[in-house]
C-alpha positions in Angstrom: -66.4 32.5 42.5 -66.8 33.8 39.3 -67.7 32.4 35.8 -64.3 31.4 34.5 -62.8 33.1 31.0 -62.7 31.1 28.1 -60.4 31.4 25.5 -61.4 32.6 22.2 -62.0 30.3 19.9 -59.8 32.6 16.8 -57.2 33.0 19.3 -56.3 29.2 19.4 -56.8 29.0 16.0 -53.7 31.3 15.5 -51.8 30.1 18.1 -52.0 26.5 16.4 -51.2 28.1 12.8 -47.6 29.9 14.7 -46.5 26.9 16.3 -47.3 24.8 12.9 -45.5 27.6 11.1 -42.3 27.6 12.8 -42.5 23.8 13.1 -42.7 24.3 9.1 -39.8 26.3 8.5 -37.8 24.6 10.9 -38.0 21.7 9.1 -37.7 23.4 5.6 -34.3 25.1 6.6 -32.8 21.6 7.5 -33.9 20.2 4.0 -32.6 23.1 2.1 -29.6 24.0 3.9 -26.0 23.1 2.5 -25.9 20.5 5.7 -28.6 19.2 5.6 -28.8 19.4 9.4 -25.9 16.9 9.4 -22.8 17.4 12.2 -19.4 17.4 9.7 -16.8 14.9 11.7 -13.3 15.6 11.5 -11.1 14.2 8.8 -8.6 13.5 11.6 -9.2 11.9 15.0 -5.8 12.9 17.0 -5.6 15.3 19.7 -3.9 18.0 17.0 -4.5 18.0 13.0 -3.2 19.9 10.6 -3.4 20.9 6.9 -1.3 19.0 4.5 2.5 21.4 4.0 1.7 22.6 7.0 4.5 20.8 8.9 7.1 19.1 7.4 8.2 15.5 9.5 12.3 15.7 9.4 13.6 12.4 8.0 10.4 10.9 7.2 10.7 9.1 3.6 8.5 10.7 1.2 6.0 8.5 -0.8 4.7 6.3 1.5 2.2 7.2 4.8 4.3 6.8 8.2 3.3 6.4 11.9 6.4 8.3 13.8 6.6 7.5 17.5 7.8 8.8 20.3 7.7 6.3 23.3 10.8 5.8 24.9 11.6 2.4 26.2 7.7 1.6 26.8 7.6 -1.8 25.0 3.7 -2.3 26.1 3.5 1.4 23.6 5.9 0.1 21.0 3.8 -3.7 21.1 0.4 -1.7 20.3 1.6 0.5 17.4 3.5 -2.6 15.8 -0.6 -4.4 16.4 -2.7 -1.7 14.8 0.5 -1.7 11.7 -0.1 -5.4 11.2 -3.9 -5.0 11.3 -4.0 -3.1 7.8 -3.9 -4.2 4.5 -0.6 -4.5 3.3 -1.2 -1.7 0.7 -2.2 0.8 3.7 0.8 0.1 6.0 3.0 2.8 7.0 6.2 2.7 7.8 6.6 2.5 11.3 9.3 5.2 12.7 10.8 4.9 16.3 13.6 7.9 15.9 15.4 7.9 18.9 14.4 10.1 22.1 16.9 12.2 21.5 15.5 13.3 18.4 11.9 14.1 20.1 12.8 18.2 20.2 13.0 18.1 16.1 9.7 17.3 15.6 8.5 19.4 18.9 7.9 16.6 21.0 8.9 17.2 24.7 11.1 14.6 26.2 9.3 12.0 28.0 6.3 12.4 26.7 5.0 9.3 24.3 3.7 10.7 21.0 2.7 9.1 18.1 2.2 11.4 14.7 1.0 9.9 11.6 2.9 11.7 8.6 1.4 11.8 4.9 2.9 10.6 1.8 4.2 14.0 1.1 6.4 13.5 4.1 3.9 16.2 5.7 2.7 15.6 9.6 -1.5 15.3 9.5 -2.4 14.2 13.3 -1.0 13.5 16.1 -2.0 11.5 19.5 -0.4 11.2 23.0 -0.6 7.7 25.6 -3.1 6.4 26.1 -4.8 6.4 22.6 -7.9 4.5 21.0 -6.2 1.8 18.7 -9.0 2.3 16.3 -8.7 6.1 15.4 -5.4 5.8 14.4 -6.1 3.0 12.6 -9.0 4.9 10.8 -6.8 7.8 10.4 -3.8 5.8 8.8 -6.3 3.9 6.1 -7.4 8.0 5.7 -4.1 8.7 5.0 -2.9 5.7 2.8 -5.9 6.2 0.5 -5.9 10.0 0.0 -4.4 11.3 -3.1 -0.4 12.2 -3.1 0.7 15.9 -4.5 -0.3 19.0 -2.3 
């Protein structure tokens, strides 16, 4: 066997300033950057969102925040949405809408399917969510809603 090769000594040296570089400027970007390194969450926690005048909700009174839903003669739906109402403050309460299913195909919603949409004060559809749905996010979404500025 042979004498084994060592590694020069200026070789490591360099290696060790690289690695300590990069670990630098890795960390310098994440300071300095607009982000910060921080993950943006969504304003909105429904399976669709969109931008205030984007749609307009069809006989939704303007002025006040509204949850609109879509759920048939589910009672166990209707029971849950009437809970998370009752849970907010009384200042953050929408009005709770329960058009009949024959209206579903005006605001896009096919027949059958339980939907609930949570509509602005500008009378202006934001989010929207389908069965089953985590009590919670709308509830987040609807104090989002009720506390955000009115005007477009």
């Amino acid at each position: 066997m042979g004498a084994a090769r060592r590694f020069p000594l200026w070789a490591a040296a360099l290696s060790a300033a690289a690695v300590t570089g990069v670990a630098g400027a890795t960390v310098a970007w994440a300071v300095t950057s607009h982000r910060g390194g921080a993950v943006a969450l969504p304003q909105f926690h429904g399976e669709a969102t969109w931008p205030a005048g984007a749609r307009p909700a069809p006989w939704v009174p303007h002025g006040r925040t509204a949850l609109v839903a879509f759920v048939g003669t589910c009672g166990v739906c209707e029971s849950e949405l009437r809970r998370i109402v009752r849970r907010l403050p009384a200042a953050e309460r929408p009005a709770l809408v329960l058009p009949a299913p024959t209206r579903a195909e005006a605001y896009g919603v096919a027949r059958g399917r339980r939907v609930v949409l949570l509509v602005d004060r500008n009378g202006d559809e934001r989010t929207g969510y389908s069965f089953p749905l985590a009590p919670g996010f709308v509830e987040g979404d609807l104090r989002t809603l009720a506390t955000a500025p009115a005007g477009r």
